[in-house]
N, C-alpha and C positions, 0 to 999 in steps of 0.2 A: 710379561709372563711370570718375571719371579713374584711380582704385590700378589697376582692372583695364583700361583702356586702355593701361597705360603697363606694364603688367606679365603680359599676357597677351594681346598684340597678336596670337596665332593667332583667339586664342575672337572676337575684334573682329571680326577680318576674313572668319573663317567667318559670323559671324554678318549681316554687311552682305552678303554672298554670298547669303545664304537671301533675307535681304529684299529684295535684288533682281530673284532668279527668282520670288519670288510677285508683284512688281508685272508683272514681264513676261508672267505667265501667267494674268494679272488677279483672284488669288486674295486683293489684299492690295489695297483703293482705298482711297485717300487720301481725307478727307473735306472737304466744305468748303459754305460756306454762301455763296452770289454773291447778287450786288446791283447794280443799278443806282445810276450816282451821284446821281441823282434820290432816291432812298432812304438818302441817308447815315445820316440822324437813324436808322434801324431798325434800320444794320448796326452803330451806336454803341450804342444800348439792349443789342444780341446780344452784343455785349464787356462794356457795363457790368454786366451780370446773367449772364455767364459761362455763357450759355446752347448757347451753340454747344460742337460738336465737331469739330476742327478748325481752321482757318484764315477768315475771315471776309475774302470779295471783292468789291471794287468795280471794276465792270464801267463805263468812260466810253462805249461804244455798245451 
């Protein structure tokens, strides 16, 4: 990624263009796994066992 970021800066920026109109057009959702912080211990097991897809969130309300 960096040879072709640094060497092919159209293909970059076309390509961060696409993936911006499919989040806007809600064809592309980000994924993620929320938690309460009462829950920490479950959303550490979810990291430790690499089980999620995505971003793993703790929620304090």
């Amino acid at each position: 990624m960096g040879l072709v970021s640094r060497e092919r800066t159209e293909l970059i920026d076309q390509r961060r263009a696409e993936l911006w109109e499919l989040l806007a057009t809600g064809e592309l959702r980000p994924q993620h796994i929320d938690f309460p912080l009462e829950e920490i211990d479950n959303a550490i097991e979810v990291i430790e066992t690499r089980s999620n897809l995505g971003r793993v969130v703790l929620r304090t309300n």
